[in-house]
VEXDREN-2710 file (C-alpha; in Angstrom, 1 decimal):
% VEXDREN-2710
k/r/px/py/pz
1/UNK/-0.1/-17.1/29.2
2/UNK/1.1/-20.3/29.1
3/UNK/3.0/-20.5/32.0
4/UNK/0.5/-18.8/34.3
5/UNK/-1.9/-22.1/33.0
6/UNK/0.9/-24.5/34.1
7/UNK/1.1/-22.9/37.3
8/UNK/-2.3/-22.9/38.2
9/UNK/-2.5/-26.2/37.5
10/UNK/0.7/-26.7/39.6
11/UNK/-1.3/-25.1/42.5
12/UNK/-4.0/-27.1/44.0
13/UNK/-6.6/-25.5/46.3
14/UNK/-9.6/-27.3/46.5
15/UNK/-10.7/-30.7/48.1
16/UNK/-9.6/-32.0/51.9
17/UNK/-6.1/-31.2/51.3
18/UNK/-3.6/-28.7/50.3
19/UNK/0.1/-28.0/49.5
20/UNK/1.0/-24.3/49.6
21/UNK/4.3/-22.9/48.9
22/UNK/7.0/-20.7/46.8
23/UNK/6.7/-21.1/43.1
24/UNK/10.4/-20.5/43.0
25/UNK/13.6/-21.3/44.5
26/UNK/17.3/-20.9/43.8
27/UNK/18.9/-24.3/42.7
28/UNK/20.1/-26.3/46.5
29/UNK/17.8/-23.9/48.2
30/UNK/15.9/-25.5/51.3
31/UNK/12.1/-23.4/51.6
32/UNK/9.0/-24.6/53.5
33/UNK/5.9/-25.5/52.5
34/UNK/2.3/-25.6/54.3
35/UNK/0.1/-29.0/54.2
36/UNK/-3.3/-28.6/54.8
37/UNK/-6.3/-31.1/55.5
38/UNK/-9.7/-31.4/56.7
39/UNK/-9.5/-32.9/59.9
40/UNK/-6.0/-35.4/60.1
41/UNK/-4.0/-37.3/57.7
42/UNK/-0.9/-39.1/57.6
43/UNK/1.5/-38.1/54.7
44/UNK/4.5/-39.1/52.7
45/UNK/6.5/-36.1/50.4
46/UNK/9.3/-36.5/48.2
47/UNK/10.9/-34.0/45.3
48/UNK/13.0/-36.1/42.7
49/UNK/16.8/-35.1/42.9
50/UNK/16.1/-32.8/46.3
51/UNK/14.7/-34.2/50.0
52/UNK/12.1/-33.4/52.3
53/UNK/12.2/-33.0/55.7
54/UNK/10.4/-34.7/57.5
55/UNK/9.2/-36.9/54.3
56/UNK/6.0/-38.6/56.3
57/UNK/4.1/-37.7/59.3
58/UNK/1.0/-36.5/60.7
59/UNK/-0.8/-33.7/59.8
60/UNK/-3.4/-32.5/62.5
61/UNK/-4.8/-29.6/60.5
62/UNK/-1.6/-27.6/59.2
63/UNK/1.8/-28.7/59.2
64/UNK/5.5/-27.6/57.9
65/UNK/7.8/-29.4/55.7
66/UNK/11.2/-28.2/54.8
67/UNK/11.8/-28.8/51.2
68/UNK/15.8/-28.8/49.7
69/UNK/15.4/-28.3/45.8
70/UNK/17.1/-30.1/43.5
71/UNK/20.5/-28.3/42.3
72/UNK/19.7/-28.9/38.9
73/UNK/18.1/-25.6/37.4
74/UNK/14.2/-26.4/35.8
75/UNK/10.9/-27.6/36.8
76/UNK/10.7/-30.0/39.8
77/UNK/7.8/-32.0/41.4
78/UNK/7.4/-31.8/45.1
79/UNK/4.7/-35.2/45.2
80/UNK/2.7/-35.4/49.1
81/UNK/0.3/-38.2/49.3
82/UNK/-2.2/-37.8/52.1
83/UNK/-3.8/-40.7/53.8
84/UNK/-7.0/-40.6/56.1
85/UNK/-8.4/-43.0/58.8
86/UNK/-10.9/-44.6/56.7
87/UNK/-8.0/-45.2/54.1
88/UNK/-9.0/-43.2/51.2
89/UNK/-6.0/-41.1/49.8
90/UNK/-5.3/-38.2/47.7
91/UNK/-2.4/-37.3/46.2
92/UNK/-1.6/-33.5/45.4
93/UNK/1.5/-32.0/43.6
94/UNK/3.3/-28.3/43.6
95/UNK/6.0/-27.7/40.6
96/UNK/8.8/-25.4/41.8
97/UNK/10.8/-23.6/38.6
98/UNK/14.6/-23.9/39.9
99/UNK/17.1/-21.3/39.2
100/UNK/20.6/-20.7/39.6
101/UNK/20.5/-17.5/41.6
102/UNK/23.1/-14.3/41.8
103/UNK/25.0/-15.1/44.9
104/UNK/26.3/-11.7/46.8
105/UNK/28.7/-12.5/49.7
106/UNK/30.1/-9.5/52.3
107/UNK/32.9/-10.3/55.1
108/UNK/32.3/-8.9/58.7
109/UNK/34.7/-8.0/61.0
110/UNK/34.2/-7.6/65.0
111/UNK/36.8/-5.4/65.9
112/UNK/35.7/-5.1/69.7
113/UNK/36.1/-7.4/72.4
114/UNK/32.5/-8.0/73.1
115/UNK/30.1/-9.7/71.3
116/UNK/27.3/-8.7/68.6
117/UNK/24.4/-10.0/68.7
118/UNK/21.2/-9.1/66.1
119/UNK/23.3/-6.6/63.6
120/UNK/21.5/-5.7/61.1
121/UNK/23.1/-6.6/57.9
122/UNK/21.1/-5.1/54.4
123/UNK/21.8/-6.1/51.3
124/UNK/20.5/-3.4/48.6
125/UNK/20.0/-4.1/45.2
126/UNK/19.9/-1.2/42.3
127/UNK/18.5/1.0/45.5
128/UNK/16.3/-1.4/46.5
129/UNK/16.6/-3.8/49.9
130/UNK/16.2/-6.9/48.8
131/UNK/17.3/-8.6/52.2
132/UNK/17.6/-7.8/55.7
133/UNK/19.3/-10.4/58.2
134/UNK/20.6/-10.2/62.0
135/UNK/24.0/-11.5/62.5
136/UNK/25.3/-12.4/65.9
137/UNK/29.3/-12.0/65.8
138/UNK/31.7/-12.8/68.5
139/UNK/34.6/-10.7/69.6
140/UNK/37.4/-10.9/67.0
141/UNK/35.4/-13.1/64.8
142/UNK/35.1/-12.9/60.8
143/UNK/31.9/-13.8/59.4
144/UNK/30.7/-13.8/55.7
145/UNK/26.9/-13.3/55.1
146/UNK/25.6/-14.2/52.2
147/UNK/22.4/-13.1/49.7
148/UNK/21.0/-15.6/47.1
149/UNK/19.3/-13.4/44.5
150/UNK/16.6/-15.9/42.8
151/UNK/14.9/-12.8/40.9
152/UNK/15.9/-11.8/37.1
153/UNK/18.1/-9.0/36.8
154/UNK/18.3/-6.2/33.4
155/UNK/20.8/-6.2/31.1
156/UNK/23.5/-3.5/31.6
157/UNK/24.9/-1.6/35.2
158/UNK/23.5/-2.8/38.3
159/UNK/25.1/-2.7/41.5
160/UNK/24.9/-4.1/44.5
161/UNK/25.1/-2.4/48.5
162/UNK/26.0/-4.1/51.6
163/UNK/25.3/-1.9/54.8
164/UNK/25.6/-2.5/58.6
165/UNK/24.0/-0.8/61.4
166/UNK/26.8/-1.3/63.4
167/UNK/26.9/1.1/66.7
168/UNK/30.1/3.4/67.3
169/UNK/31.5/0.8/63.7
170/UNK/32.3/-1.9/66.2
171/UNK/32.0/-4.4/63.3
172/UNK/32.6/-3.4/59.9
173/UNK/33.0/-5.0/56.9
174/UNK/36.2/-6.5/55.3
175/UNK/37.1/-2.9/53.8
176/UNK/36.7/-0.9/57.3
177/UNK/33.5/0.7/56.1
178/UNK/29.7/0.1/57.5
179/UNK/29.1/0.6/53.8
180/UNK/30.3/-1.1/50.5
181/UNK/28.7/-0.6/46.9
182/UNK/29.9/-2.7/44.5
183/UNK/28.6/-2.1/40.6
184/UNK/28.6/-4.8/37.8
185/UNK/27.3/-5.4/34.8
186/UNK/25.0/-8.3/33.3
187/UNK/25.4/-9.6/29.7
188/UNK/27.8/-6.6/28.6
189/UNK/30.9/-4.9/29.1
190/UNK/31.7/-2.0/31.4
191/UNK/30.6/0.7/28.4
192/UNK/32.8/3.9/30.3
193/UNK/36.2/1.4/29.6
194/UNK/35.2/0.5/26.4
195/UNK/34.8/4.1/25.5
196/UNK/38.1/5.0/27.0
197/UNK/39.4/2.3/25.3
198/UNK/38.1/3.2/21.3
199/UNK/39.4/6.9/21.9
200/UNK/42.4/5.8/22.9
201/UNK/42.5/3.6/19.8
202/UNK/41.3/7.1/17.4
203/UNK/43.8/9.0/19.3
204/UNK/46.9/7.1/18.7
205/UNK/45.0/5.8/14.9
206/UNK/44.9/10.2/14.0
207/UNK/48.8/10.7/15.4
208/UNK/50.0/8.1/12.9
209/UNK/48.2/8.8/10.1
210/UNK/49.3/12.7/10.5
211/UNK/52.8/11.5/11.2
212/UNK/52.9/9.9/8.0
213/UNK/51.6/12.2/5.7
214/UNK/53.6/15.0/7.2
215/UNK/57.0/12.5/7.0
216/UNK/59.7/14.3/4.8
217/UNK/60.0/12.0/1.3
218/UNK/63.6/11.5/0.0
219/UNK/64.4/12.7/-3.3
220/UNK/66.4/9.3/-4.2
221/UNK/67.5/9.3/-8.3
222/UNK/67.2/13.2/-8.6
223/UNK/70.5/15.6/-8.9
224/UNK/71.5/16.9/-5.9
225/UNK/71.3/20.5/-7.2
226/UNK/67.6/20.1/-7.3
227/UNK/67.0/18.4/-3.7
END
C-alpha cells in the first residue's frame, strides 16, 4: 500500500502540464516519455546518473523525450521544468524504479544468399510471448537479438523459447532449428540432478554397509582345529 501511495504521488496529472511514462525500466534502458501542456511551453529534463534526449525544447501541445535510465538499480527522478510565455513555471517529476533485468540473447543465422527483411523473431517466456521483434538479416550474416526481461520471475523451473518464422528455414538460429527452448532455474538447483545425485549417494551408502557386514571375520588367536 505503500508503494502504490509513492507512486501516485510519483504520477502527476493535474494542472497545465504533464509527464507520462513507464513506471519501470531495466537498469541502462533508454524509454520515452509524453510531455503535455496547455497550450506551449519551453522545457528542460534531466534524470540524475541517466540523460535525456533532447533535455530542453519546445513543447506545442505533446512532445517525446527519450529517457536513458541510470544503470544503477533503485528509484530515480526524471525532473522537467516547463516554462510559459508569460514566465510563470512549473516543475513536475516521474520516479522510475530501476532493475537489473533477465537478459535472454538468441544467434541468427542467414543461410541463403538473399536477404531477410521483417523475420519475426518471438521470444516466449514459461509459454507466454513476452516479446515479438522483426529482424532484417543479410545474406550470410549472423545476428544476435536480444530480450531484456524487466518483470519478476518465480522461484524454481522456468524456461525460456526463442522461435523464428523463417520461410522454407532460410535463417535459423545458431543450433539449425527455427526453435530453441532453453529451461533454467531461479534461486535453486536443478531438483531432477539433485535427486539423481542423493540416490546415487543411498545406492553406493547400502552396497558398503552390506559389504561390510557380510565381510568374512578372521579367527586370529583361536586353534586352528576350531577355524
Amino acid at each position: 500500500m505503500l508503494m502504490a501511495a509513492t507512486l501516485m504521488v510519483a504520477v502527476p496529472v493535474s494542472g497545465g502540464t504533464s509527464v507520462e511514462g513507464p513506471v519501470k525500466a531495466g537498469t541502462g534502458d533508454t524509454v520515452t516519455f509524453t510531455l503535455k501542456v496547455d497550450g506551449t511551453a519551453s522545457y528542460t529534463a534531466e534524470i540524475p546518473g541517466g540523460s535525456v534526449d533532447p533535455d530542453f525544447g519546445i513543447v506545442d501541445e505533446e512532445a517525446e523525450i527519450n529517457v536513458t535510465v541510470p544503470n544503477t538499480p533503485g528509484r530515480h527522478w526524471l525532473k522537467v521544468n516547463f516554462t510559459f510565455d508569460d514566465g510563470s513555471e512549473e516543475v513536475r517529476e516521474w520516479m522510475i524504479n530501476v532493475v537489473e533485468p533477465y537478459v535472454f540473447t538468441a544467434t541468427l543465422v542467414n543461410n541463403g544468399d538473399i536477404a531477410v527483411t521483417g523475420l519475426p523473431v518471438k521470444f516466449i517466456l514459461n509459454g507466454e510471448t513476452v516479446h515479438e521483434s522483426n529482424v532484417d538479416i543479410a545474406p550470410g550474416e549472423t545476428k544476435t537479438v536480444e530480450y531484456r526481461h524487466i518483470e519478476g520471475l518465480s522461484s524454481g523451473r522456468n524456461s525460456i523459447t526463442v522461435a523464428l518464422d523463417s520461410e522454407n528455414e532460410l535463417v535459423t538460429l545458431s543450433t539449425g532449428t527455427t526453435s530453441m527452448t532453453t529451461v533454467f532455474y531461479i534461486d535453486q538447483a536443478d531438483y531432477s540432478l539433485s535427486h539423481w545425485i542423493m540416490g546415487l549417494t543411498l545406492v553406493i551408502m547400502t552396497f558398503g554397509l552390506v559389504w561390510v557386514y557380510r565381510k568374512p571375520r578372521k579367527n586370529y588367536g583361536r586353534p586352528k582345529g576350531r577355524r
